[in-house]
C-alpha positions as CSV (number, residue, x, y, z in Angstrom):
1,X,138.3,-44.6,-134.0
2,X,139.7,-43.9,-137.5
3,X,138.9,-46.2,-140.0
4,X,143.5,-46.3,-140.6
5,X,145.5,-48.2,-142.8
6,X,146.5,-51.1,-140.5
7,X,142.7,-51.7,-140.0
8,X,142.4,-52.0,-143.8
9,X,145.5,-54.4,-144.2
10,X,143.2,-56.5,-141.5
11,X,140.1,-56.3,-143.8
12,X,142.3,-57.3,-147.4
13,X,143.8,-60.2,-145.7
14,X,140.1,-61.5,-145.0
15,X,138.8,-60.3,-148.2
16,X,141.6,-62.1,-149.8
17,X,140.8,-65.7,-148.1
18,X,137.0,-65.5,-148.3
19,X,136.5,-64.1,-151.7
20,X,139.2,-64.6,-154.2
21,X,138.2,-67.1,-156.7
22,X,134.4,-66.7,-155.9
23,X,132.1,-65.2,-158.1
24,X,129.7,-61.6,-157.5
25,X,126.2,-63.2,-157.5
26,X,124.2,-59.9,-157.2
27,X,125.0,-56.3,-156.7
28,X,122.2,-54.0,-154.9
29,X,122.7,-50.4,-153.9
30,X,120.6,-49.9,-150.8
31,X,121.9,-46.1,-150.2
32,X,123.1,-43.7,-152.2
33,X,126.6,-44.3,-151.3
34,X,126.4,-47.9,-150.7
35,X,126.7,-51.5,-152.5
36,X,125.8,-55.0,-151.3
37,X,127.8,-57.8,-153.3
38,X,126.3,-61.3,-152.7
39,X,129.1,-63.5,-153.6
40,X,129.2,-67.2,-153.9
41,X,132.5,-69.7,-154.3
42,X,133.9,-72.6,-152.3
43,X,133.3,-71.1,-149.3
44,X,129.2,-71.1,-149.7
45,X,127.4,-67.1,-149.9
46,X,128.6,-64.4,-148.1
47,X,127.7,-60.6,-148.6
48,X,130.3,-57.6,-148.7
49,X,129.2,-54.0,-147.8
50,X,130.9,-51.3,-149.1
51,X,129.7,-47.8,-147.7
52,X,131.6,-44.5,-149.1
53,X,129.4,-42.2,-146.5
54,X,131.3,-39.4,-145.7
55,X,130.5,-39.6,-142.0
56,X,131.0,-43.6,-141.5
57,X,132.9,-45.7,-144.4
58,X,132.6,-48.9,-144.0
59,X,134.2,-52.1,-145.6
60,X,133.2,-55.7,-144.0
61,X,131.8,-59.1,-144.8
62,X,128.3,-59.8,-143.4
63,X,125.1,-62.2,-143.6
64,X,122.9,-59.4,-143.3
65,X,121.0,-58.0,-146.1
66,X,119.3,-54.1,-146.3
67,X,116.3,-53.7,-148.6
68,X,116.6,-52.2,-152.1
69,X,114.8,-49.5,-153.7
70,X,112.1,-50.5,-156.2
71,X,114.7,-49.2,-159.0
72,X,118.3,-49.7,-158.7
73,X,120.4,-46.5,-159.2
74,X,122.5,-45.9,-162.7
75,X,125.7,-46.7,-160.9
76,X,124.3,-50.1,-159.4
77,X,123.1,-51.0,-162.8
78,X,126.1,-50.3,-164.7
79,X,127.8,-52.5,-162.1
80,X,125.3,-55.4,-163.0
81,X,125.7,-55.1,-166.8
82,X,129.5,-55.3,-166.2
83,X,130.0,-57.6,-163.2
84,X,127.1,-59.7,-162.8
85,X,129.0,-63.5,-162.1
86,X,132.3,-61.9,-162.2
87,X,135.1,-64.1,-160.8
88,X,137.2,-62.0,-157.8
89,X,140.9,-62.3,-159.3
90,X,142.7,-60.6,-156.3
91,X,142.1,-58.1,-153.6
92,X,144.6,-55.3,-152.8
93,X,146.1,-52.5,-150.9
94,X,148.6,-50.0,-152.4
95,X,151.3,-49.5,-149.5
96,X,149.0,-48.3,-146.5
97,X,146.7,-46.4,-148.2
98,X,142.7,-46.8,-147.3
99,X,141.9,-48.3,-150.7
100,X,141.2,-51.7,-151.6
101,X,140.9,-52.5,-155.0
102,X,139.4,-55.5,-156.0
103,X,140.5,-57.0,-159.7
104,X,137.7,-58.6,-161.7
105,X,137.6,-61.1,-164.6
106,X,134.0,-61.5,-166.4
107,X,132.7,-61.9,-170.2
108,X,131.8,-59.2,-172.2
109,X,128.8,-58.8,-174.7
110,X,131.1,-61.1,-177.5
111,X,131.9,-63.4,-174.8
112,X,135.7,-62.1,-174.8
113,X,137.3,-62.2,-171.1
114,X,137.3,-58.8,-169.6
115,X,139.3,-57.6,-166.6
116,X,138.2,-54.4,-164.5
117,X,138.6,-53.2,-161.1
118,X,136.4,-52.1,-158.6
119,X,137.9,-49.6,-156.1
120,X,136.9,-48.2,-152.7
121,X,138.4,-45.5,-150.8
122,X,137.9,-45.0,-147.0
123,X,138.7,-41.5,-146.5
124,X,136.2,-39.9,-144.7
125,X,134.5,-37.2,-146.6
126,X,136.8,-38.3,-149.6
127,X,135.1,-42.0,-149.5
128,X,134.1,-43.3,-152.8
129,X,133.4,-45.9,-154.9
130,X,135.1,-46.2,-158.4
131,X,135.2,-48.7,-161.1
132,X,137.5,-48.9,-163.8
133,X,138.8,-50.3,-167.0
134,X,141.8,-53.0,-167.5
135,X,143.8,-49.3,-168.1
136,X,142.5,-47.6,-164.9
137,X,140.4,-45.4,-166.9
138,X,137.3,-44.9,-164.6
139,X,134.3,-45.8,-166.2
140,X,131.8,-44.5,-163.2
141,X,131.9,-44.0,-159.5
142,X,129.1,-43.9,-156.5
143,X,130.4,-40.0,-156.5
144,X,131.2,-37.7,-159.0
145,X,133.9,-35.0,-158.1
146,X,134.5,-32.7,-160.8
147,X,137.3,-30.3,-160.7
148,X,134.8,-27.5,-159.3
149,X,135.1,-29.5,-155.9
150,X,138.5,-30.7,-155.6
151,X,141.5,-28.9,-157.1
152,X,143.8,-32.3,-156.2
153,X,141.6,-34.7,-159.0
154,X,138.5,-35.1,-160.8
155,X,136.9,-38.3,-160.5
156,X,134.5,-38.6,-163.4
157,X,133.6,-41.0,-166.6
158,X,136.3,-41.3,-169.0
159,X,139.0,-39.9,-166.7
160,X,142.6,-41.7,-165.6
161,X,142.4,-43.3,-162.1
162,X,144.9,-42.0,-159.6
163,X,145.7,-41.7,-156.0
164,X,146.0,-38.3,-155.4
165,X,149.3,-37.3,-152.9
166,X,148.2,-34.8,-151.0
167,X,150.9,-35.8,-147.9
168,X,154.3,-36.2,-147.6
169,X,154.2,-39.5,-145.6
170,X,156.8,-42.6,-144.9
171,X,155.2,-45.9,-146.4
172,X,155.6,-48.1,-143.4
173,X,156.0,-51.1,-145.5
174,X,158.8,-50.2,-147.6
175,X,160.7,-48.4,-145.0
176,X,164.2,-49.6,-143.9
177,X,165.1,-48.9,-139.9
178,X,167.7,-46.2,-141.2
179,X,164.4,-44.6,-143.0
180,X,162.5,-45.4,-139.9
181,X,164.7,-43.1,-137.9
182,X,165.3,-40.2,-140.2
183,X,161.3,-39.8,-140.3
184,X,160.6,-39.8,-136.5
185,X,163.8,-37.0,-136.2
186,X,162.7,-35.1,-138.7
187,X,159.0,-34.9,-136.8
188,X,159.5,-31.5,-133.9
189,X,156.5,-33.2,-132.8
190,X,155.6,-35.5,-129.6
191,X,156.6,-38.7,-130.6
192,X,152.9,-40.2,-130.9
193,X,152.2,-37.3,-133.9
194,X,155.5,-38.1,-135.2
195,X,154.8,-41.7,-136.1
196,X,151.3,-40.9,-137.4
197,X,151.8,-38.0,-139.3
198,X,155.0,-39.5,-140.4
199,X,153.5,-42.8,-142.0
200,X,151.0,-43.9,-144.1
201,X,148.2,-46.1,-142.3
202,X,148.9,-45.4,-139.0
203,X,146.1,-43.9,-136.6
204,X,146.7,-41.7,-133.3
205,X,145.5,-44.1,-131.3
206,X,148.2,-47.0,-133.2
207,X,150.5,-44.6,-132.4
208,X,149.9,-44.4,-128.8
209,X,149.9,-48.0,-128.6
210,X,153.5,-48.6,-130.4
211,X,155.0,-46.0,-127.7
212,X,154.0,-48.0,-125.0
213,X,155.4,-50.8,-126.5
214,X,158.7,-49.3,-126.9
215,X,158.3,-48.2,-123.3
216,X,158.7,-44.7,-124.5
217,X,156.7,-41.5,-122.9
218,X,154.3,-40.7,-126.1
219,X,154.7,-37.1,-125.2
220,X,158.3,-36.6,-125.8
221,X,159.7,-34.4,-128.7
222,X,160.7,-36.9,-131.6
223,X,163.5,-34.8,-132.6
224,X,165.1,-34.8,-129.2
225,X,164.6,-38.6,-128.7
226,X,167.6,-40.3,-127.0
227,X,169.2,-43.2,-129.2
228,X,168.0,-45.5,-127.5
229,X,164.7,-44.6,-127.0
230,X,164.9,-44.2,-130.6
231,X,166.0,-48.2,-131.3
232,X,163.8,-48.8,-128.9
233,X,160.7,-47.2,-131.6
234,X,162.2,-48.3,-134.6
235,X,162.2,-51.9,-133.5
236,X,158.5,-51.6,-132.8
237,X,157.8,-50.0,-136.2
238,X,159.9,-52.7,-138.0
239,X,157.6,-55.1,-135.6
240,X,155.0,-54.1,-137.0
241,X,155.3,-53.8,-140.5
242,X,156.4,-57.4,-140.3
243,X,153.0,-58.1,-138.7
244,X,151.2,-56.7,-141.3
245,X,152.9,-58.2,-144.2
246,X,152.8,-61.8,-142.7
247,X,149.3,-60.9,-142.0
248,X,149.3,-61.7,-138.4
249,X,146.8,-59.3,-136.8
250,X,145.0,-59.1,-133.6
251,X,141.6,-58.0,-133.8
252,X,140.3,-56.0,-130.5
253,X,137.6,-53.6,-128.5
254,X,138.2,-51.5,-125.8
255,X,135.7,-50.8,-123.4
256,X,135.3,-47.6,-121.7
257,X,132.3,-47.1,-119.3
258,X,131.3,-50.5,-120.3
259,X,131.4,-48.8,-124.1
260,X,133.3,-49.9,-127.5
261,X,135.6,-47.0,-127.1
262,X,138.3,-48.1,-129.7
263,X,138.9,-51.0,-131.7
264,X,142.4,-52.0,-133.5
265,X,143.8,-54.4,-136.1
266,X,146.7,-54.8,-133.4
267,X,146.6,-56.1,-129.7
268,X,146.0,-52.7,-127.9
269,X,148.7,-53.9,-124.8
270,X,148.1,-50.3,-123.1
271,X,145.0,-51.4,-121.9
272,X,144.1,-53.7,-119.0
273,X,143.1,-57.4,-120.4
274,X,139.5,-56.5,-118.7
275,X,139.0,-54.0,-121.0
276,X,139.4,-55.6,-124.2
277,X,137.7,-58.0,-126.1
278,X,138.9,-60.1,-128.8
279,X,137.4,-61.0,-131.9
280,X,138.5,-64.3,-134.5
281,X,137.5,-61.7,-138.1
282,X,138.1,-57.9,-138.6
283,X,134.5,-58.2,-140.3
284,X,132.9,-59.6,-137.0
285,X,134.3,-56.7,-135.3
286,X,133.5,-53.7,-137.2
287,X,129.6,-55.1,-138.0
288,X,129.3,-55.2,-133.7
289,X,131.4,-52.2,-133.6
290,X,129.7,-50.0,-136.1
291,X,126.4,-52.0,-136.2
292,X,124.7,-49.0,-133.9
293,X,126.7,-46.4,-134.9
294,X,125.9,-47.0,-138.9
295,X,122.3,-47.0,-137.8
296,X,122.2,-44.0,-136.0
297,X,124.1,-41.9,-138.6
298,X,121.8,-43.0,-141.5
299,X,118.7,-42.4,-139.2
300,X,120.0,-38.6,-138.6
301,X,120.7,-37.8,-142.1
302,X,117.4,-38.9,-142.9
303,X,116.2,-37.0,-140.1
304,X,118.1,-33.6,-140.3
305,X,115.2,-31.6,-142.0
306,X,113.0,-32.7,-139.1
307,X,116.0,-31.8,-136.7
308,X,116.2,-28.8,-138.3
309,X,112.6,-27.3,-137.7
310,X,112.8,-28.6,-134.2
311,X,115.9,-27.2,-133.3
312,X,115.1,-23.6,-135.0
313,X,111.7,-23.9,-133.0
314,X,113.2,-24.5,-129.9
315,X,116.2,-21.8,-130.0
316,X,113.2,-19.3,-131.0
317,X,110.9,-21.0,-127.9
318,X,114.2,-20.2,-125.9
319,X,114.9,-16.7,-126.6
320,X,111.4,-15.6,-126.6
321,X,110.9,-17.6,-122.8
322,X,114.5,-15.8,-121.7
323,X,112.7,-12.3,-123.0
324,X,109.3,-12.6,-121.5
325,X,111.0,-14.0,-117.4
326,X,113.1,-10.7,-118.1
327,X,109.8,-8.6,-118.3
328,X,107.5,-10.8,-115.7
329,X,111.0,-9.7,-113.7
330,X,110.5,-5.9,-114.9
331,X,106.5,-6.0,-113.3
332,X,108.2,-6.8,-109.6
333,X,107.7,-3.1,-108.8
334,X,104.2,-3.2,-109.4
335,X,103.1,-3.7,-106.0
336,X,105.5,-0.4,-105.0
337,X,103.6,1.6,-107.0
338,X,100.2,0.6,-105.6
339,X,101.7,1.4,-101.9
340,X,103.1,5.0,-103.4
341,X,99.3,5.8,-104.6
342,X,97.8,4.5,-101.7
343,X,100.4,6.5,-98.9
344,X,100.1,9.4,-101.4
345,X,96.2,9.8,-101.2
346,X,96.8,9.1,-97.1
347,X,99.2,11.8,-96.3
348,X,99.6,13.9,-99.6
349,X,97.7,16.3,-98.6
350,X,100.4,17.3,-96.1
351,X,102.9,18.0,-99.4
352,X,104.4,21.4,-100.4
353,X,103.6,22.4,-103.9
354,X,106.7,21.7,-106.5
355,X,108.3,19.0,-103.9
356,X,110.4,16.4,-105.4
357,X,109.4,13.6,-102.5
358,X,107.5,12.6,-99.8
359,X,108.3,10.8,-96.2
360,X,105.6,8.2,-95.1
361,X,105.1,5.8,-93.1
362,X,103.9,2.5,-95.1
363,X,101.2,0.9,-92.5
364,X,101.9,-2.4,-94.2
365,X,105.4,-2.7,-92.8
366,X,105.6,-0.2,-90.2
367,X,108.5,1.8,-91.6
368,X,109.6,4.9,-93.0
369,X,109.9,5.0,-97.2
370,X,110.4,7.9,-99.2
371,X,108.4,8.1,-102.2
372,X,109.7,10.1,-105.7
373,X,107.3,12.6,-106.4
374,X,107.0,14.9,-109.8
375,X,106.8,18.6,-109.1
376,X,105.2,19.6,-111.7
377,X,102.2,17.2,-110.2
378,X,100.2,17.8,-107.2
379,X,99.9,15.2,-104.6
380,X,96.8,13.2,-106.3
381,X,98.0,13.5,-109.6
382,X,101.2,11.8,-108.8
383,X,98.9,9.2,-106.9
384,X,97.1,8.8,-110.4
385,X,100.2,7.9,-112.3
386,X,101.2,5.3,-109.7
387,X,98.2,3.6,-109.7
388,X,98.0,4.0,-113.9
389,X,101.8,2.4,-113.5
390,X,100.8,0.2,-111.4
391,X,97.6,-1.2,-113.3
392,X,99.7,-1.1,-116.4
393,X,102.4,-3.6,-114.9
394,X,99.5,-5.8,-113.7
395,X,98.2,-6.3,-116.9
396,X,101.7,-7.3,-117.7
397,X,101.8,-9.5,-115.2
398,X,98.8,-11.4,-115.8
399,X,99.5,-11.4,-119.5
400,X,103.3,-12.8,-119.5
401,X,102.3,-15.1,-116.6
402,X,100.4,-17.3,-119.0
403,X,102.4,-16.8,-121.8
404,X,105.1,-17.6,-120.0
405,X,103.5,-21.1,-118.6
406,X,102.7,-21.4,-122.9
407,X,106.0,-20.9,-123.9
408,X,107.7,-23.2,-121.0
409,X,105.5,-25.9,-122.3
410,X,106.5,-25.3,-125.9
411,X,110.0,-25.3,-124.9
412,X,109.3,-28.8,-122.9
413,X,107.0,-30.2,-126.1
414,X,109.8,-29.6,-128.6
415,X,112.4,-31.0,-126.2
416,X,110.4,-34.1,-126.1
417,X,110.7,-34.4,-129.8
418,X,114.2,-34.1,-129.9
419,X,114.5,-37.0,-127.8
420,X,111.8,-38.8,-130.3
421,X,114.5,-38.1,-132.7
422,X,117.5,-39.1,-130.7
423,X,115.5,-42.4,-129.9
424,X,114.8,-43.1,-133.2
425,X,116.4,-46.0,-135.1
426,X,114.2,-46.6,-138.0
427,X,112.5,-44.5,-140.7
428,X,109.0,-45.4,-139.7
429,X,110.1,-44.3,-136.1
430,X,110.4,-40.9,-138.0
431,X,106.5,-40.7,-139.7
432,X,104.6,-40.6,-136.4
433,X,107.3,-38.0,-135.1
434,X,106.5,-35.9,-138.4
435,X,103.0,-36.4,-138.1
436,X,102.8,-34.7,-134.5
437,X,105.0,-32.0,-136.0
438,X,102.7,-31.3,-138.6
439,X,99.9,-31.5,-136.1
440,X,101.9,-28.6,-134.1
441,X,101.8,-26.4,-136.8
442,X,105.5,-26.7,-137.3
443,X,105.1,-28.3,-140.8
444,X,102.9,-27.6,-143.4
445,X,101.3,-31.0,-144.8
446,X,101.6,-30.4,-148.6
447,X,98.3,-30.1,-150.6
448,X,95.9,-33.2,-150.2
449,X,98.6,-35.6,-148.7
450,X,97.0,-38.3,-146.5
451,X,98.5,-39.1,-143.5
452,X,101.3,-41.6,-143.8
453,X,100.5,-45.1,-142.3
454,X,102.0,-45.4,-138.5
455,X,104.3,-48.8,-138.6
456,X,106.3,-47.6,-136.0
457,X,106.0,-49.5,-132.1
458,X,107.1,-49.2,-128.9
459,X,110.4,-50.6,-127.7
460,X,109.6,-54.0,-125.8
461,X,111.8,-55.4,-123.4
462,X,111.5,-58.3,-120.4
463,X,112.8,-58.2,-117.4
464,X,115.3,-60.2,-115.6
465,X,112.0,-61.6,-113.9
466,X,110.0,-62.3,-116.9
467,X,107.9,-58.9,-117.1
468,X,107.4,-57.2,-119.9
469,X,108.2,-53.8,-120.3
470,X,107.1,-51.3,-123.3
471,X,109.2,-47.8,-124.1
472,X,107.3,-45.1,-126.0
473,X,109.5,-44.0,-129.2
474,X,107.8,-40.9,-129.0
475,X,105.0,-38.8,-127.3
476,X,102.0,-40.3,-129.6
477,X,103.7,-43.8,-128.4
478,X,103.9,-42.2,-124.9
479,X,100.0,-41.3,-125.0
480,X,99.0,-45.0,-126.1
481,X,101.0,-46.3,-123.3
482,X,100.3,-44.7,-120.4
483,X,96.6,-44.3,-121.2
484,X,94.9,-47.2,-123.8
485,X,97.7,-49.7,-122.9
486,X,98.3,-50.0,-119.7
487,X,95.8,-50.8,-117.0
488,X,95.5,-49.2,-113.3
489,X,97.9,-51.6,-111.6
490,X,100.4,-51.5,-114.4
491,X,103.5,-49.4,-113.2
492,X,104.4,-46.2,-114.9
493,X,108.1,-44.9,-114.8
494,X,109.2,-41.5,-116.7
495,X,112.8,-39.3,-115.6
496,X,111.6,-36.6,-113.0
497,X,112.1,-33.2,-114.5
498,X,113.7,-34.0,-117.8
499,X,111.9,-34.8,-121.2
500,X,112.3,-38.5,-121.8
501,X,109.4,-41.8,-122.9
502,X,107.1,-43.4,-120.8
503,X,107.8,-46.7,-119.7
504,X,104.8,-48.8,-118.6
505,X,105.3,-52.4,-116.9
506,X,102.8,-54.9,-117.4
507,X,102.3,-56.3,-113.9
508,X,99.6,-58.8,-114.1
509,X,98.3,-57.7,-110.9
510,X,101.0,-59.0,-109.2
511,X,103.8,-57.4,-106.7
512,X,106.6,-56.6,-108.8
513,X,110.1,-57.4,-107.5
514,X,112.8,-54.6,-106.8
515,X,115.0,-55.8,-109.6
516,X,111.7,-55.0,-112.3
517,X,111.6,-51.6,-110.3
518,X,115.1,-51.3,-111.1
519,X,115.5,-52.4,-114.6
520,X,112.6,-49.9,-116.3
521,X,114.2,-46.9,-114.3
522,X,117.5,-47.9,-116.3
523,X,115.2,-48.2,-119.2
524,X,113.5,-44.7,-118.5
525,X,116.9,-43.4,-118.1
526,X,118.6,-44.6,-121.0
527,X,115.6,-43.4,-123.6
528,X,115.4,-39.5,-121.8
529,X,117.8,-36.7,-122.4
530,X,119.8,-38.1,-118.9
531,X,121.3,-40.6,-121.4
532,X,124.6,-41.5,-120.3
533,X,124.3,-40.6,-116.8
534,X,125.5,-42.5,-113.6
535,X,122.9,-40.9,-111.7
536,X,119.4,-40.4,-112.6
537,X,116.2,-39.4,-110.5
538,X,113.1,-42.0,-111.9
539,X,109.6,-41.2,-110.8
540,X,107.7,-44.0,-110.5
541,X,103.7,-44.8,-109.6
542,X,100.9,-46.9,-110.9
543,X,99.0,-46.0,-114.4
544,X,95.6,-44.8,-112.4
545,X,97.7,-42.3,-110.3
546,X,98.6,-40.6,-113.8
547,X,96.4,-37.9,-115.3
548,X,96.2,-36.2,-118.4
549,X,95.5,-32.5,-118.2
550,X,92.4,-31.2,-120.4
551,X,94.0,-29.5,-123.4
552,X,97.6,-30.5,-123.0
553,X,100.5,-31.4,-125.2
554,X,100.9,-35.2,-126.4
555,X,102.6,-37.2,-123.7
556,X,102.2,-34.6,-121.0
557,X,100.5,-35.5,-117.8
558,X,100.8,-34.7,-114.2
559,X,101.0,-37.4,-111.3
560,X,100.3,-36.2,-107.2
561,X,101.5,-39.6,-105.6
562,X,104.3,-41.5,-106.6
563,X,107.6,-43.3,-105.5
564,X,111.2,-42.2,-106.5
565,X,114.7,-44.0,-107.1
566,X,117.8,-43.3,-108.5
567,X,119.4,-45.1,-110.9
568,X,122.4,-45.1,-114.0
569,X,121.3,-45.4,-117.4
570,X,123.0,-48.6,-118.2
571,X,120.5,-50.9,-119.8
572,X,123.0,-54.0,-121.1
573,X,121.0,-57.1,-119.8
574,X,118.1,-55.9,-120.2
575,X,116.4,-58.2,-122.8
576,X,115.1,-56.2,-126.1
577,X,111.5,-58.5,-127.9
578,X,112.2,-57.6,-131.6
């Protein structure tokens, strides 16, 4: 869902009743391209996060805090010198741009009031965060963009603020119906792209929405629109842009698949009532909405390196297993060539000089074969270079069969760390998954390093029946689990045949109901590379009937007796212990 203009309008009109009047408390910068403003007023404290991340902007009103580094970032501290106990003055959109800019009144060193403005701008890769003097004169910003990167403006110290046009766009707000219509005939365009190339603010997904309102097929060419149809799509536009400037919204999420799928500032009409689930704040909304999603994206960027070596280790695993089936394939004819030598010192003495084959019957199958012969060879020698052939591909054979079985497993071990990865929500999550990679031989520890200390636990659930239920995070986690944890009658679930945690039920010794059975094969499911499937196949058994092989990876074990079911991957119920 794109982070669009109508969505912002949402935001400003909260912004503008929670905060105006209020004062910035404190100002932290918990990420590189993120603030945290405390603010306190009439309406007690409430914190505003401001994200510029190129992958996941972000503007919302929230209780929760993030930790700070141990020293604040140049950018945060000028902020604090400047704004520290600023009063909020107004909040503000141009047209329906994503940019808010937030006008500030505070004291300078003489005690002489001040005014500057703090800007954000929500445009995916283009996010930043700029601050500027009473003139617009930016006097810093989270990013710096000098004119090396972008052609359109710079955005550095002692530059003029300006919002760069880069598109030729309606504003929605300011738009008369006559306007309105010359826009969407202009468009040779289905009538969905029309509107949302056409104005400012408006996302695909906004745009579907107004054609069904307007009873309109979104697919239509805009240019060829019939006049009503046409009326019919300016009215809704006008509708709209009343909304929005009488700040009536309707905040909403779509579920797909039981799935946030799409969220709106506007009642989304086009989908079933089921489906959608309304919210009082825009802020309340986007925090749920994005809450997992935020976490997950600054998880991976701090994971990419790690990502990286895996997934370089595992395309090289890959190619190199691919090659070496392709030559255990090329050793098939081995046993051929041991049946030539053996027919050939049988019956070869029977052969011509300087013939070019041999007719035989092969006493192991009881039929006629013809067997290539070298002329230049007599009958033994060309039984020598079968059997040298044929001891040659043996070799191969044996060889590539274990290698083979090496590589599989280093293919299977890597494929369990990606899924470490995937699992992984916190940064701790990511020292024990480094650790095993250093162990591997896949990263170098640097110099004397000491091994960093392992925070990082298991995922702890309960079941609907009171059981508790522990997840590995990863295959060190796995390892604890299945075999200092848990105790011979605790049961052991894992995905059959794909790379996913171990998932240990405490039992207590006592016979488990089928809905506990049930609820940790979801949970096996859900934290395996089977995420996101209806169907998955969950082994299940109890802890004593699991070994560990002598020698083997971490988290790799082998089970002879155990039970199966099949289940989705679904886990909302399921009760998660902090």
């Amino acid at each position: 869902m794109a982070f669009d203009g109508v969505t912002i309008a949402g935001i400003v009109s909260e912004l503008k009743d929670k905060l105006i009047g209020n004062r910035i408390y404190k100002i932290a910068q918990p990420e590189k391209d993120e603030l945290i403003l405390t603010v306190k007023g009439s309406c007690g404290q409430v914190r505003m996060l401001m994200s510029a991340d190129a992958s996941l902007p972000l503007l919302y009103l929230t209780q929760k805090n993030k930790t700070s580094p141990m020293t604040a970032p140049n950018f945060c501290m000028l902020l604090r010198k400047h704004l520290q106990n600023a009063r909020i003055v107004s909040v503000t959109q141009p047209g329906l741009e994503r940019i808010v800019r937030f006008e500030l009144e505070h004291l300078n060193e003489l005690g002489d009031l001040c005014r500057k403005y703090l800007i954000i701008e929500l445009m995916g890769k283009h996010s930043n965060i700029i601050f500027c003097d009473d003139q617009d004169k930016i006097i810093d910003s989270i990013k710096h963009i000098s004119g090396m990167v972008s052609s359109v403006r710079e955005v550095l110290p002692g530059r003029q603020y300006f919002i760069p046009k880069t598109q030729d766009k309606a504003e929605l707000l300011s738009c008369s119906q006559e306007e309105m219509a010359a826009v969407l005939r202009a468009k040779s365009l289905p009538l969905y792209k029309a509107v949302y190339t056409g104005f400012t603010g408006i996302s695909p997904s906004i745009a579907q929405e107004l054609c069904y309102r307007a009873g309109v097929d979104a697919d239509l060419p805009s240019a060829g629109l019939e006049a009503e149809a046409l009326d019919r799509m300016v009215s809704v536009l006008s509708g709209l842009a009343a909304d929005i400037r009488s700040e009536k919204f309707c905040y909403n999420v779509v579920y797909e698949n039981k799935q946030p799928a799409e969220y709106a500032a506007v009642q989304l009409s086009s989908y079933e009532e089921g489906q959608r689930r309304r919210f009082e704040c825009i802020s309340a909304l986007l925090e749920y909405y994005y809450a997992e999603k935020n976490t997950i994206t600054r998880i991976r960027q701090r994971s990419v390196d790690l990502r990286k070596i895996v997934t370089t280790a595992l395309e090289r695993n890959v190619k190199k297993y691919d090659l070496q089936v392709k030559q255990l394939q090329d050793t098939d004819k081995r046993e051929t060539y041991r049946v030539y030598g053996e027919l050939l010192n049988a019956y070869g003495y029977g052969v011509e000089a300087g013939a070019k084959s041999m007719e035989a019957l092969n006493y192991y199958t009881d039929e006629n074969i013809t067997i290539p012969l070298d002329p230049m060879l007599t009958a033994g020698e060309n039984a020598k270079k079968y059997f040298d052939k044929y001891q040659k591909l043996k070799r191969t054979y044996e060889a590539l069969t274990t290698l083979t079985k090496e590589t599989k497993e280093e293919i299977e071990h890597l494929s369990s760390i990606g899924i470490a990865l995937d699992i992984a929500l916190k940064e701790e999550d990511l020292v024990q998954i480094k650790e095993e990679l250093i162990e591997s031989g896949y990263i170098r520890r640097k110099g004397n390093t000491k091994r960093e200390k392992i925070t990082s636990k298991p995922f702890h659930y309960v079941s609907s029946d009171g059981y508790h239920i522990y997840v590995g995070k990863n295959n060190y986690q796995n390892e604890e689990l299945t075999f200092k944890f848990a105790t011979g009658n605790d049961w052991w679930f894992h995905t059959k045949g794909i790379p996913g945690s171990h998932v240990v039920v405490k039992s207590n010794n006592d016979e488990l109901p089928d809905r506990v059975f049930e609820e940790a094969g979801k949970l096996a499911a859900h934290y395996s590379q089977a995420r996101g499937q209806e169907k998955v196949e969950i082994d299940y058994t109890q802890k004593k009937n699991v070994k560990k092989p002598n020698g083997s990876k971490p988290g790799f074990v082998v089970y002879y007796t155990n039970y199966s079911l099949v289940i989705d991957s679904d886990i909302t119920g399921i009760t998660q212990i902090e």
